[in-house]
C-alpha positions in Angstrom: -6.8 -8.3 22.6 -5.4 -7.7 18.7 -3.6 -11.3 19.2 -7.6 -12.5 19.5 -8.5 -11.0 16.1 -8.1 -13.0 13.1 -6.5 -10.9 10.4 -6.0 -11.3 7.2 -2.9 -9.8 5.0 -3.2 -10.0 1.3 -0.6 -9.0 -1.4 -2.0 -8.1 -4.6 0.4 -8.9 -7.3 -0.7 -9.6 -11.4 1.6 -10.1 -13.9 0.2 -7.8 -16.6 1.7 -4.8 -15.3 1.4 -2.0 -18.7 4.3 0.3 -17.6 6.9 -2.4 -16.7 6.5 -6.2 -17.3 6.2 -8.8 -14.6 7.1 -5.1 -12.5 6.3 -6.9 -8.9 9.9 -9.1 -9.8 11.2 -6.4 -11.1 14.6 -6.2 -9.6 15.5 -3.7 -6.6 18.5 -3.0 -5.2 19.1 -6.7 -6.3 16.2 -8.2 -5.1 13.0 -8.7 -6.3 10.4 -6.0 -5.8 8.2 -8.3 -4.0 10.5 -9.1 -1.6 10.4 -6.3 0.1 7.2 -6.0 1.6 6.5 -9.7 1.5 9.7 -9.6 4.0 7.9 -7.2 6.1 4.5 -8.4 6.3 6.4 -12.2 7.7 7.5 -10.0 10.5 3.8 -8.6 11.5 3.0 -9.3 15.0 -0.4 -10.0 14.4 -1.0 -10.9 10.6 -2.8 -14.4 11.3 -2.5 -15.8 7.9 -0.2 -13.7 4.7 -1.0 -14.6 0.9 0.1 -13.5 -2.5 -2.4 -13.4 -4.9 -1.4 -13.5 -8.5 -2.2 -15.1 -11.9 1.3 -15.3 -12.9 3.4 -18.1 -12.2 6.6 -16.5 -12.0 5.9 -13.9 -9.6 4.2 -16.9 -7.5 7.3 -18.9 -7.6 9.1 -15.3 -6.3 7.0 -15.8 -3.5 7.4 -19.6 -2.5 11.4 -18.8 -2.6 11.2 -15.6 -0.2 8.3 -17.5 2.0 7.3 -20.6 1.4 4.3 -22.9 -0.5 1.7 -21.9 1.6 2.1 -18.6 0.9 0.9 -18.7 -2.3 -2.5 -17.9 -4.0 -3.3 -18.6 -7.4 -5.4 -15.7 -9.1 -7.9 -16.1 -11.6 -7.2 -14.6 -15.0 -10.6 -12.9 -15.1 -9.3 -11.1 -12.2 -6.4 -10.2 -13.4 -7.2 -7.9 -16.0 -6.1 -4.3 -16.5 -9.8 -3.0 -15.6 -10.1 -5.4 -12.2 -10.6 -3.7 -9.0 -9.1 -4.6 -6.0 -12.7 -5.4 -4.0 -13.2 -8.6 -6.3 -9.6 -9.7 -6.1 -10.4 -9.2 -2.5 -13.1 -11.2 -2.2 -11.7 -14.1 -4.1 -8.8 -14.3 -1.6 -10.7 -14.0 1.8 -13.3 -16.3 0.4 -10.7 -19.1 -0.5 -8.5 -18.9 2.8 -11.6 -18.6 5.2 -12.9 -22.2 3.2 -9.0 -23.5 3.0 -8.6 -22.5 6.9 -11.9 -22.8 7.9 -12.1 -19.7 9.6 -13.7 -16.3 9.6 -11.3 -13.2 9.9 -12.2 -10.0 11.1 -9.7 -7.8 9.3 -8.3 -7.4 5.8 -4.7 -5.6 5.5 -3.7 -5.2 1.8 -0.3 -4.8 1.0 1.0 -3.3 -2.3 4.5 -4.4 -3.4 4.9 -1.2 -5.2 5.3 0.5 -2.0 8.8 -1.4 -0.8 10.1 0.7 1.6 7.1 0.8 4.3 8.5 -1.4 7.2 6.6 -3.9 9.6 6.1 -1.3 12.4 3.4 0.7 9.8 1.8 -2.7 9.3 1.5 -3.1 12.9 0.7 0.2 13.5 -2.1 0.4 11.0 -3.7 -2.8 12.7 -3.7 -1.2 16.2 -5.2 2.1 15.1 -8.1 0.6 13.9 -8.6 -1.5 16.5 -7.8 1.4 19.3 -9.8 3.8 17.7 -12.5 0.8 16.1 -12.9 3.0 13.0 -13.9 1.4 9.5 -10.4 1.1 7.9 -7.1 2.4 8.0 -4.7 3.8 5.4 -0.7 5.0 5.5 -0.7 8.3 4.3 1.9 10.6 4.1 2.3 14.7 4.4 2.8 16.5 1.3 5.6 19.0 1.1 6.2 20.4 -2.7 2.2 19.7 -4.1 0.2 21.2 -2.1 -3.2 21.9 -4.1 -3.4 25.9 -3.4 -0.2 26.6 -4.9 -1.4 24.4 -8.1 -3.1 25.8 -11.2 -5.7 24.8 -13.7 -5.8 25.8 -17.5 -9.5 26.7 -18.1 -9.7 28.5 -21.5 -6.4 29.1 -22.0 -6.2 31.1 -19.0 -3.8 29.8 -15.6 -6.2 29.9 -12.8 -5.8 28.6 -9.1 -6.5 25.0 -8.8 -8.6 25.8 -5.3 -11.8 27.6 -6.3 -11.6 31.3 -4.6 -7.5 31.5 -3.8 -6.7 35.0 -3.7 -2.9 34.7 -4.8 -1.9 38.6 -4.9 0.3 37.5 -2.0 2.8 34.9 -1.5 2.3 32.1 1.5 5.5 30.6 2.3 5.4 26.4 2.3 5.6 26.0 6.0 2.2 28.4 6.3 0.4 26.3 4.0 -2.6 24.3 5.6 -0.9 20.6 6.1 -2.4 17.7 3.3 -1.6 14.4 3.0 -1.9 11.7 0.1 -2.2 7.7 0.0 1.0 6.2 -0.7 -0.8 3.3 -1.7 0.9 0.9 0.8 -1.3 -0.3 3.7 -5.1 0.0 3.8 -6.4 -2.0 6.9 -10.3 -2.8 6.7 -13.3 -4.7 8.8 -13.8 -7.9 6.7 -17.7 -6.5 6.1 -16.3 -3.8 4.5 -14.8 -5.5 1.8 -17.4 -8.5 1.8 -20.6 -7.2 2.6 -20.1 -3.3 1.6 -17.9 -4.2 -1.6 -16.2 -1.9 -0.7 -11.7 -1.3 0.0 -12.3 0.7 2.9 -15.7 2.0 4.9 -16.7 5.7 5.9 -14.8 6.0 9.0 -11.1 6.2 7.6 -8.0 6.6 9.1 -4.7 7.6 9.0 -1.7 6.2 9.4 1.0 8.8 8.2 4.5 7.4 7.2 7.6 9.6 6.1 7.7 10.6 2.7 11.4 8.8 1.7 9.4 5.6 3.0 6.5 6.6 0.8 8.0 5.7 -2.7 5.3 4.2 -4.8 6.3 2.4 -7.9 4.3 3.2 -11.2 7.0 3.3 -14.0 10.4 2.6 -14.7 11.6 5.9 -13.0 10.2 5.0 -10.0 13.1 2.7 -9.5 15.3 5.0 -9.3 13.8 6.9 -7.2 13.4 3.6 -4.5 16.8 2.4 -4.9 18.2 6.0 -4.0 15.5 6.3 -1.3 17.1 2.9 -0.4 20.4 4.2 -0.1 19.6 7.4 2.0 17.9 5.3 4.2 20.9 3.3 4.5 23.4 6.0 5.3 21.2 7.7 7.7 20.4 4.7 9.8 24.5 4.1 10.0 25.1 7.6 10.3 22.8 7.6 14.0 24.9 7.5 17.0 24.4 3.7 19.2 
């Protein structure tokens, strides 16, 4: 049935990144930031067509090394701007590959380079939870474990009070008896086509999720971030060679 559905995977990746340059080659691990879930998207059982879409021409010719010309989608600069949402970059994309391939998809997944560590199993998953379930959209979440919003506070005239309206904090909740919540990791987000198209919107009313561990969940904002992938990288390493055959 999914192998019937014509999907869509679109990487989003301008050159004017503010916090690092040119941060979607940035190099990881020795490789280029892009590479990484470009690699895993080629690997999607289902994906029926994969683009990059960027304005730059250096991060393009990143993406015709790891896979090839026809990969490749170039952005324009009016939608490359600091201030562009995704939905128009979106739209561009599916617009010029449905007239290129003439052919009409029925799903959009968008892929963020800035998340390198999810794998092609979460892409895959994502696709067959919306189609299983036949929901709006999809997005990879993960659980939080050291944020949770009731043990956060707010300053409101110079006075520390609970972030959550009405917390009674005269006794302390340990971590594991906190109610479980869960944050985007700004990876995967899996939507209807009409969504995006008709709605103008990323993803519908009926979302939902697919959670990921949080050492895959690394999302890459600034210069630390990198750090905190490449040792994320590394533990990932060691554990997968520590597991018994």
């Amino acid at each position: 049935m999914i192998k019937e559905v014509k999907i869509l995977g679109i990487i989003p990746a301008r050159g004017g990144s503010k916090s690092v340059p040119r941060k979607n080659i940035k190099k990881l691990a020795g490789k280029p930031l892009l590479y990484y879930v470009l690699t895993a998207a080629k690997k999607s059982r289902f994906l029926t067509d994969l683009i990059v879409s960027s304005d730059d021409e250096k991060i393009l010719l990143v993406a015709k090394k790891s896979a090839g010309r026809k990969i490749v989608l170039k952005r324009p600069k009016e939608l490359a701007k600091d201030d562009t949402p995704d939905v128009p970059v979106l739209q561009h994309a599916i617009e010029t590959m449905e007239t290129k391939r003439k052919i009409h998809y029925d799903l959009v997944v968008m892929l963020h380079a800035t998340t390198p560590l999810l794998r092609t199993e979460d892409i895959d998953g994502c696709v067959e939870k919306l189609i299983k379930t036949g929901a709006d959209s999809v997005v990879s979440v993960y659980k939080v474990t050291d944020a949770n919003p009731i043990k956060m506070k707010k300053i409101v005239g110079g006075k520390l009070l609970p972030y959550v309206d009405g917390f009674n904090e005269d006794t302390t909740i340990r971590r594991q008896d906190l109610p479980p919540v869960y944050r985007r990791n700004a990876g995967i987000y899996v939507s209807k086509r009409k969504i995006i198209m008709e709605d103008g919107k990323v993803w519908g009313k009926d979302v939902r999720p697919f959670l990921m561990p949080e050492e895959r969940s690394v999302d890459i904002n600034g210069l630390l971030d990198f750090y905190f992938a490449e040792a994320a990288i590394k533990f990932l390493k060691k554990e997968k060679n520590e597991k018994p055959n």
